[in-house]
C-alpha positions in Angstrom: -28.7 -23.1 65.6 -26.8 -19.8 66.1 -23.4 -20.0 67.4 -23.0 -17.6 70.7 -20.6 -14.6 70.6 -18.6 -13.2 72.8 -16.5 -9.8 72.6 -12.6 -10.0 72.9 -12.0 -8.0 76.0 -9.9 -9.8 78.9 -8.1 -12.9 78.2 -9.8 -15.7 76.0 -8.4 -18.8 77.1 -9.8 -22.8 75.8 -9.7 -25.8 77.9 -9.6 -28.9 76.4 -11.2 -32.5 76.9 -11.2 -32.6 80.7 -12.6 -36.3 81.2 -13.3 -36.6 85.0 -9.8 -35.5 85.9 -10.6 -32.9 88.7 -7.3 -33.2 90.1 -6.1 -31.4 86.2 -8.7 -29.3 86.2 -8.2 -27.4 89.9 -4.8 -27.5 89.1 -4.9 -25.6 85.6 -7.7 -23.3 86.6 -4.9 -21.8 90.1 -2.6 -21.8 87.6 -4.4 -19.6 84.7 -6.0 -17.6 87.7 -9.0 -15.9 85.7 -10.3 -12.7 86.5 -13.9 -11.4 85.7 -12.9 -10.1 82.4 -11.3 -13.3 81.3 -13.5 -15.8 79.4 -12.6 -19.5 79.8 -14.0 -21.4 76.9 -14.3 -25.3 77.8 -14.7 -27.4 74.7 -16.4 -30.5 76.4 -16.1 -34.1 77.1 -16.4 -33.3 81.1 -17.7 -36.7 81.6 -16.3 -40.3 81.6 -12.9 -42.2 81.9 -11.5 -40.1 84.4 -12.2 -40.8 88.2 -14.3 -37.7 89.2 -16.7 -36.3 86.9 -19.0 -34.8 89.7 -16.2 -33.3 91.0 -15.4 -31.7 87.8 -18.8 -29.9 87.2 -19.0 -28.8 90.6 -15.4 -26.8 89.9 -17.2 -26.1 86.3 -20.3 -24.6 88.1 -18.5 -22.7 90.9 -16.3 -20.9 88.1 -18.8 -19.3 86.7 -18.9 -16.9 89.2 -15.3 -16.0 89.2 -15.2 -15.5 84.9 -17.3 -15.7 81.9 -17.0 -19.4 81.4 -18.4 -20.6 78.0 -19.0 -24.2 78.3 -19.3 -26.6 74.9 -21.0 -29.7 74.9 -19.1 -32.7 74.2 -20.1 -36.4 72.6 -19.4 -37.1 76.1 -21.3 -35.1 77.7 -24.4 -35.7 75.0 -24.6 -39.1 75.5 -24.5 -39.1 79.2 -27.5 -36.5 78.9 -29.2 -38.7 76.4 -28.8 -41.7 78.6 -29.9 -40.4 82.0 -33.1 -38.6 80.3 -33.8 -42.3 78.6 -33.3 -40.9 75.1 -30.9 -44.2 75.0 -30.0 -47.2 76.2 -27.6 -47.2 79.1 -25.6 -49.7 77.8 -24.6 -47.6 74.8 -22.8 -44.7 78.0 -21.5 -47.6 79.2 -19.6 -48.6 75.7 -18.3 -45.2 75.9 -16.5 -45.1 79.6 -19.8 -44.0 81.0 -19.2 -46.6 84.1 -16.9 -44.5 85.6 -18.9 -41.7 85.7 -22.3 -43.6 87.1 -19.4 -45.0 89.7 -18.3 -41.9 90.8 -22.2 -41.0 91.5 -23.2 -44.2 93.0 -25.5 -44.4 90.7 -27.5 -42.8 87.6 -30.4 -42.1 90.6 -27.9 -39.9 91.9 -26.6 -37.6 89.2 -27.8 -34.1 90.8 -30.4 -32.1 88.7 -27.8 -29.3 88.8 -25.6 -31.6 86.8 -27.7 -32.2 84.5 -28.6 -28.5 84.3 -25.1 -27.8 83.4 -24.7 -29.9 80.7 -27.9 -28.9 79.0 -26.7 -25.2 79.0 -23.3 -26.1 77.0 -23.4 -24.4 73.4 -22.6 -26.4 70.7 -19.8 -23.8 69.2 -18.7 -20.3 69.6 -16.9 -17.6 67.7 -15.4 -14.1 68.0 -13.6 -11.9 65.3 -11.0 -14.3 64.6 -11.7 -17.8 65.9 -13.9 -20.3 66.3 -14.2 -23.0 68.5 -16.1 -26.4 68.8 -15.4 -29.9 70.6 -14.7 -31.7 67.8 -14.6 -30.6 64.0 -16.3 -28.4 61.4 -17.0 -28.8 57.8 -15.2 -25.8 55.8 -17.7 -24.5 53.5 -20.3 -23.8 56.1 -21.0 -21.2 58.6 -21.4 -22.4 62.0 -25.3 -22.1 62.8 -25.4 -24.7 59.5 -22.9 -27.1 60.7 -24.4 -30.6 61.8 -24.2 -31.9 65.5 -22.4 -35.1 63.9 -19.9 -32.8 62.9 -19.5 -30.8 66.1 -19.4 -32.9 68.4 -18.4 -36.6 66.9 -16.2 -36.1 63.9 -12.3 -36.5 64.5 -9.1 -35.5 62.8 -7.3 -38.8 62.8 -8.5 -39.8 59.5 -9.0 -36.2 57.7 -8.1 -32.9 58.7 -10.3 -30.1 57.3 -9.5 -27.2 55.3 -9.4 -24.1 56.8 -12.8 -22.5 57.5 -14.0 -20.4 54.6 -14.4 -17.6 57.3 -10.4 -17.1 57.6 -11.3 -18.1 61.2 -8.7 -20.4 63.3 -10.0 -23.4 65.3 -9.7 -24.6 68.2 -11.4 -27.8 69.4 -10.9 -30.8 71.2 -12.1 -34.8 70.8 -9.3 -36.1 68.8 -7.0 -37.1 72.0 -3.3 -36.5 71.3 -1.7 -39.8 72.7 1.6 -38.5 72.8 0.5 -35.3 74.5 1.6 -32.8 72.2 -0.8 -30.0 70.3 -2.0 -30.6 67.2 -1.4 -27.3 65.3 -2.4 -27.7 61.6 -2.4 -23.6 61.7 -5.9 -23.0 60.6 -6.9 -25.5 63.0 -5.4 -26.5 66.4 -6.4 -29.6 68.9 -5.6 -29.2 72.1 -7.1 -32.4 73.5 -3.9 -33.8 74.9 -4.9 -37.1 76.5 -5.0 -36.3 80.5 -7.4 -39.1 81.3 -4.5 -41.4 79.1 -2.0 -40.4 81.3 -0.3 -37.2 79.5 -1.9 -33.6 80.2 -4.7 -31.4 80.1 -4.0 -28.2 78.5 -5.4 -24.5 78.7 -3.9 -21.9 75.8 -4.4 -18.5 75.9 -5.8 -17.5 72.2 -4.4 -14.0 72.0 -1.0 -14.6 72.8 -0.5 -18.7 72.2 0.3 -19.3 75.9 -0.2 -22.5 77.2 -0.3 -24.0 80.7 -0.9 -28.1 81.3 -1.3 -30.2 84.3 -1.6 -34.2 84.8 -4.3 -35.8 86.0 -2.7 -35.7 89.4 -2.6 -31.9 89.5 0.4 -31.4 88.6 1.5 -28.1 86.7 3.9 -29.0 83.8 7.4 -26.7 83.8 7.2 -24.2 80.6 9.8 -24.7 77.8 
């Protein structure tokens, strides 16, 4: 696995876990208003708990055409994919929140192939000259095309926080939802999974400069401090 590159022109701005909250996720994208030269960097988890995953890949697809959106897969996201292509049981999805995504399809029948497509395009991580990203964690000592998919995409931050990465790189990821809705900012590392499904926000930061926008799952943009 090689992690995908991407220069540092324009903006370079993460989302984090979005969760079926389309509402959020309409909301933050007006607000950032990306250009062509910005990238958006999505660090996963599109799928489950919230009430409108389809509606949140459709936005997720249609973007793509308006910026250079770098999509990461989720845990998520990897099990719905596992499930629907009968890698796993179904019931394991549904352990995870998955029923609310099958509801908002109908059913798994219905999941469109372009869907599907979507998610199997997501990267597992991503750097530039000065950060990395990933949905979920990273094991210090190793550069990213050695890092496990355990590690990438299922390991949290609750129990242990990580080191900084031996590549003076900061990260940013998602996974480990903040219940309080407040970033996690450990310096070398920074979570910015702050719990919209739950009922706090969804945040967007801006890399470059530290600027931060956040909406509720309603849509709802959050005053700045």
């Amino acid at each position: 696995m090689r992690p995908m590159t991407l220069n540092e022109n324009g903006r370079i701005i993460a989302i984090g876990d979005i969760h079926g909250c389309s509402l959020a996720l309409e909301a933050i994208i007006e607000a950032i208003d990306p250009t062509e030269d910005d990238a958006i960097i999505t660090l996963g988890d599109y799928v489950d708990r919230g009430p409108d995953t389809p509606g949140v890949l459709n936005r997720l697809i249609a973007l793509r055409r308006h910026c250079r959106l770098y999509p990461l897969l989720g845990n998520h996201d990897q099990i719905m994919m596992a499930a629907v292509l009968g890698q796993v049981e179904p019931r394991l999805w549904m352990q995870m929140d998955g029923d609310k995504t099958v509801e908002a399809y109908g059913s798994i029948r219905d999941i469109p192939p372009e869907h599907m497509d979507f998610l199997a395009s997501c990267e597992l991580c991503l750097e530039t000259d000065t950060h990395i990203f990933m949905h979920a964690c990273y094991e210090p000592r190793l550069p990213l095309e050695k890092q496990t998919i355990e590690t990438l995409l299922w390991t949290g931050l609750r129990d242990h926080i990580p080191g900084p990465h031996y590549s003076g790189k900061k990260a940013i990821v998602g996974h480990t939802s903040q219940k309080n809705g407040k970033i996690l900012d450990a310096g070398h590392i920074v979570c910015i999974d702050t719990y919209c499904c739950g009922g706090k926000w969804l945040t967007a930061m801006d890399v470059k400069t530290g600027e931060v926008w956040q909406t509720d799952r309603k849509g709802n943009l959050r005053p700045k401090s």
